[in-house]
C-alpha positions in Angstrom: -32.0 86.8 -82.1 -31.5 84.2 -79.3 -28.4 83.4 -79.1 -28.8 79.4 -78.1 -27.8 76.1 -79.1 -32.0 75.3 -80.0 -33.5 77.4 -82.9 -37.5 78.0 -82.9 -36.8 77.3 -86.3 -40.0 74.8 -86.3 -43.6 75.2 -85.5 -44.9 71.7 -86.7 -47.0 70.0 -84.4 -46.3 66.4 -84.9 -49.0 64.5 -85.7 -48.0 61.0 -84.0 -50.0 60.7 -81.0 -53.4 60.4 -83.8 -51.9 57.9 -85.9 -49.5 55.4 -83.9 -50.9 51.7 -83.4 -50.0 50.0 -80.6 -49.7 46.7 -81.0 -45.9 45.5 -81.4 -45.5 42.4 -83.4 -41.8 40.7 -83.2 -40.7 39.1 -86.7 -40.6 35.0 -87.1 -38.0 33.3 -85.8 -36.6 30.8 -88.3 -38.4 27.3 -88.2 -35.1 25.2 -87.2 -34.9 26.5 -84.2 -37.0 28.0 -81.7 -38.1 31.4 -81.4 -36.1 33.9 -79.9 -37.2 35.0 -76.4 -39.1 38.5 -76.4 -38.3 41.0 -73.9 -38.5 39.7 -70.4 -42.1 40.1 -68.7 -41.8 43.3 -66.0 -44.2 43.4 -63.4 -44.5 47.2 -63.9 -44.7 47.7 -67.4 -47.9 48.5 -69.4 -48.6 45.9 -71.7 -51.3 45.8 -74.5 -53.2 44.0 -77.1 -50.8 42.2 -79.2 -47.3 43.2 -77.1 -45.3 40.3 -76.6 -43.7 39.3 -73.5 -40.7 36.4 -72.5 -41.3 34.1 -69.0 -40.4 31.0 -67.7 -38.9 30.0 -70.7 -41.8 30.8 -73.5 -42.9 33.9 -74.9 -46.4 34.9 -74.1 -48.8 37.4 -75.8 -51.1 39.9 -74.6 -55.1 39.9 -74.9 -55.6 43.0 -73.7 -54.2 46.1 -71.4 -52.9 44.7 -68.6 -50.0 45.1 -65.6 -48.0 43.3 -62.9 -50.4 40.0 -64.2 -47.8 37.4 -64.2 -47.8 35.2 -67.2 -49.0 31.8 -67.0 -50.8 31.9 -63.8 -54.3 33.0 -64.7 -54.8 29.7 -67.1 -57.2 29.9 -70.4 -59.3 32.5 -69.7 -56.1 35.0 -68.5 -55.0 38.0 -70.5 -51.3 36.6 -71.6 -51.8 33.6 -74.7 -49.0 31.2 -74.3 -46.8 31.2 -77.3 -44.5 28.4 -77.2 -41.4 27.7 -75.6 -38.0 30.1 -76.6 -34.5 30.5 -76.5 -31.8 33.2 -75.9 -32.5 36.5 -77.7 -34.5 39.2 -75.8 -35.1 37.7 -72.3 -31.3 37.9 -71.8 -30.7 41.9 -73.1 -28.8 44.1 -70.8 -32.4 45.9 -70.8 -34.9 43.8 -71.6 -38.4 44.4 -73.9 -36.6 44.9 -77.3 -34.7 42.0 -78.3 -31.7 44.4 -79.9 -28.3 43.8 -79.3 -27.4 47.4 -78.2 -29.8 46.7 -75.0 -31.6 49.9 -76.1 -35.4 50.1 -75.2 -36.8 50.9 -78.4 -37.1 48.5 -81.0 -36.8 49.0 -84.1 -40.6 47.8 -84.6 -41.7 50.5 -81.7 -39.2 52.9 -83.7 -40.9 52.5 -86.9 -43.8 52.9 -85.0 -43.5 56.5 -83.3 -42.1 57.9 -87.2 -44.4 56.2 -89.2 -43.0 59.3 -92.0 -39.7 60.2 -91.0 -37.3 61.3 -93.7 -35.3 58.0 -94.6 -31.9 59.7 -93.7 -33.2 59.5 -90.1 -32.3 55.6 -89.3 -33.0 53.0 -86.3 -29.1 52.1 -86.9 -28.2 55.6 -86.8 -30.0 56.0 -83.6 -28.7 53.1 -81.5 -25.1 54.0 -82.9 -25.2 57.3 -81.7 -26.0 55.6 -78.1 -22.5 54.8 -77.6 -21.3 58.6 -77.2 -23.9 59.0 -74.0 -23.8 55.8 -72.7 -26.3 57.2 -69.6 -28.9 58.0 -72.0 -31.9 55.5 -71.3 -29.2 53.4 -69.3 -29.9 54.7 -65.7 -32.3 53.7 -63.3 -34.7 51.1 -63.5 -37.1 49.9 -66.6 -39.5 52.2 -66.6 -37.1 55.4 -65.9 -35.0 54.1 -69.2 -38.1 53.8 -71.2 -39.7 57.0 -70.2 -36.1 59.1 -70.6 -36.0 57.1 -74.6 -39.9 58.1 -75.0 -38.8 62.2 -73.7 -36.1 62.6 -75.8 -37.9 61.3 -78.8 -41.1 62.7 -78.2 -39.0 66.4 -78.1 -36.7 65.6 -81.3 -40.6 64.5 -82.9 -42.1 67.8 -82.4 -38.8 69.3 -83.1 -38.4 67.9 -86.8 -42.2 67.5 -87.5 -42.1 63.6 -86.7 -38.2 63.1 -88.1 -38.9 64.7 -91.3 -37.1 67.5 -91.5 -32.7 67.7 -91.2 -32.6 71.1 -91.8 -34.2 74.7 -90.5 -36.6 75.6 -92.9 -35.6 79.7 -93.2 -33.0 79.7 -95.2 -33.1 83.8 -94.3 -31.4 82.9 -90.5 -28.2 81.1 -92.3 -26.1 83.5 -92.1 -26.9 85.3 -89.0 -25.5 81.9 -87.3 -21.6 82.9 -87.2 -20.8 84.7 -84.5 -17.3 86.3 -85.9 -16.1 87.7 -82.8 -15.2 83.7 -81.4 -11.2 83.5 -81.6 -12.1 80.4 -84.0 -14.3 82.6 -86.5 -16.7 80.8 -88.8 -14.1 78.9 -91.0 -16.5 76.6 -92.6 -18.3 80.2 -94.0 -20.7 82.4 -92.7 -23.7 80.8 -93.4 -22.8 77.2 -92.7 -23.9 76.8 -88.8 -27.6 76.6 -89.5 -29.8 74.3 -87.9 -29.5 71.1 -88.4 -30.3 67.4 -86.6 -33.1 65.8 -84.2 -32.9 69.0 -81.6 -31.6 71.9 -84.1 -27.7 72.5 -83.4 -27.0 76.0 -84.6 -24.6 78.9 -84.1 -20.7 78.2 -84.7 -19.6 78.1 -81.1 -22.7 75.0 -80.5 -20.8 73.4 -83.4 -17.4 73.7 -81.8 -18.9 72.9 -78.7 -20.6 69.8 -79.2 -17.5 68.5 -81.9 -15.2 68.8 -79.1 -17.3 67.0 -76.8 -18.0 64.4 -79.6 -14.8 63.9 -81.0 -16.0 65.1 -84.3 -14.5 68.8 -86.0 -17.9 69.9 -87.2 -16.6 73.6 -86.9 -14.9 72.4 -89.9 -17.3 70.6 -91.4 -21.1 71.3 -89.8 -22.7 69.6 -92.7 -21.7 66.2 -91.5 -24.6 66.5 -89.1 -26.7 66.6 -92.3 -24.9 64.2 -94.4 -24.6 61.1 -91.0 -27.3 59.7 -89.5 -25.5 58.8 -86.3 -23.6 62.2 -86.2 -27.2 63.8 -86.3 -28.5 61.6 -83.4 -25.2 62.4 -81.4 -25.5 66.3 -81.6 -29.3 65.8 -80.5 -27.8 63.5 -77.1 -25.3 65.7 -76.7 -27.5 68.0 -76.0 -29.9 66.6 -73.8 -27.1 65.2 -71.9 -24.6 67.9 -71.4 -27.0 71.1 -72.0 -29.6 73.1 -69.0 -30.5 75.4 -72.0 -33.4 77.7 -70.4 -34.3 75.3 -67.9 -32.4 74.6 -64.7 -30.7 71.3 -65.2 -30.1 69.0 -68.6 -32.7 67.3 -70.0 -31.4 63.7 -69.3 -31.2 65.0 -65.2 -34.9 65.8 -65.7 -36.0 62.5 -66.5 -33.4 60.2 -64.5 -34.0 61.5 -61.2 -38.0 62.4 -61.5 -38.4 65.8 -62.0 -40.7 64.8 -65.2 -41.2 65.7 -68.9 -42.5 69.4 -68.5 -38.9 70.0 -67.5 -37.2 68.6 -70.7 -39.4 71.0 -72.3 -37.7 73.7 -70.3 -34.4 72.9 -70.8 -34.9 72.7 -74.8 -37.2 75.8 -75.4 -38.7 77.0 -72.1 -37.8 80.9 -72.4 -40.0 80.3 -75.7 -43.0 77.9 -74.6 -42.8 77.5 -70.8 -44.9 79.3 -67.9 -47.9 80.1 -70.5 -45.7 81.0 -73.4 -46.9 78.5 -76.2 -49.3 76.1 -74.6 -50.1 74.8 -78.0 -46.4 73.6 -78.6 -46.3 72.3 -74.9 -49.6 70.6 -75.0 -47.5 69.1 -78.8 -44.5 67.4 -77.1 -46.7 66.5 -74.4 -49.0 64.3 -76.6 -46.1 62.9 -78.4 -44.7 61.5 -74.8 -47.9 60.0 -74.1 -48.2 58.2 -77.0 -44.3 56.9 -76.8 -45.0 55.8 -73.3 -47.4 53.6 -74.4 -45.9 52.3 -77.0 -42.9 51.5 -74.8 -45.2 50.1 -72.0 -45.0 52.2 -69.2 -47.1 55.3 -67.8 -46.1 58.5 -68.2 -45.8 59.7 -64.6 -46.4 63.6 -63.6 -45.1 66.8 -64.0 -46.0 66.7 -67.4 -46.1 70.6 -68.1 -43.5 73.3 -67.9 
């Protein structure tokens, strides 16, 4: 029995990267005033049929795949369709391409999106309010560094939970083999209470104590909040990929923030498991899942895809 913070309690491949549409349509603005602005227009994101884009004070639409083609300048026959002229919302985010409040890069539209048939305990809201506990995650580096970091992290926790389905590890026989009695703090919520639970699996009583210490939160007390609170479920899954080297050489948020690439995300959640020619299948699975988020976040990918 490994003893780490990630389970292989889950072999689902998610099935995302076959089913996601890409097109991203932005909801009506009331007719009083004008329409919100859309994300402002970056030179090097990916944009594609139907994504909307905010420039020069009017939101613009796109024809077809297209990058660093400036809106407005290529007339009738050019790939962005002038929408109309815009005020405030998106074009003034702390990151812009969303429109939400919190600044993060994923909509709620793009959310919705990636888990087309997530559980319902698994929320947008709960999401962006778990943000506020790693305030680094999808916050560093420029546009397309904080949209691929948000497009890792939930390509991983989609393969992890068979596309945000699942809250729970499925075999019930590992409960209580999870409590690790010999820990000064013992297992005082009961033996089999530290299961797997959340977007990234957090298991074993001393990953409890652990990440409630670094959250705030006494889920060595009480490990079934991460079941019971959408945002406490999103938090244990950042504060892993934040905090955590796992197998892998370095956290999962160091990976993607300063280029090392998505193979080594992988490694840090379940290398010993899947990397170096241990599970290609379950590779090749989060692999496809990033893809797919990357595009429907706008950017490319970039390399080092594998572990």
């Amino acid at each position: 029995m490994i003893r780490a913070l990630r389970r292989r309690a889950l072999s689902l491949a998610t099935a995302a990267a076959a089913t996601l549409g890409l097109a991203v349509a932005l909801p009506a603005s009331p007719a009083a005033a004008a329409p919100a602005c859309a994300g402002a227009w970056s030179s090097s994101a990916v944009y594609t049929n139907g994504m909307s884009a905010s420039y020069g004070g009017h939101n613009w639409q796109a024809k077809w795949w297209t990058q660093g083609e400036t809106p407005g300048t290529t007339g009738q026959w050019g790939v962005w369709s002038d929408q109309g002229a815009c005020g405030g919302g998106g074009g003034q985010d702390p990151d812009p391409g969303t429109g939400d409040p919190s600044g993060f890069v994923v909509s709620e539209a793009q959310f919705n999106r990636m888990f087309p048939n997530r559980n319902p305990f698994y929320t947008y809201n709960g999401l962006v309010a778990a943000l506020s506990a790693y305030p680094g995650f999808a916050h560093t580096g420029d546009d397309t560094v904080k949209r691929r970091e948000a497009a890792a992290f939930l390509a991983n926790v989609s393969h992890e939970t068979g596309g945000l389905v699942y809250i729970v590890e499925q075999n019930t026989a590992n409960y209580p083999h999870y409590c690790d009695a010999s820990q000064p703090y013992g297992c005082p919520a009961g033996q089999a209470a530290y299961y797997g639970r959340g977007p990234i699996q957090l298991s074993w009583n001393f990953n409890y104590k652990a990440a409630g210490d670094a959250l705030g939160i006494n889920l060595l007390a009480n490990p079934y909040l991460v079941e019971q609170d959408p945002a406490v479920a999103m938090k244990t899954a950042l504060w892993y990929w934040n905090t955590q080297n796992g197998p892998g050489t370095m956290t999962a948020h160091a990976a993607m923030v300063n280029g090392a690439g998505f193979g080594e995300t992988i490694r840090s959640i379940n290398g010993a498991l899947e990397c170096n020619g241990g599970n290609p299948a379950q590779v090749q699975s989060r692999v496809n899942a990033y893809q797919a988020f990357t595009q429907i976040l706008g950017v490319t990918p970039g390399d080092r895809l594998s572990c």
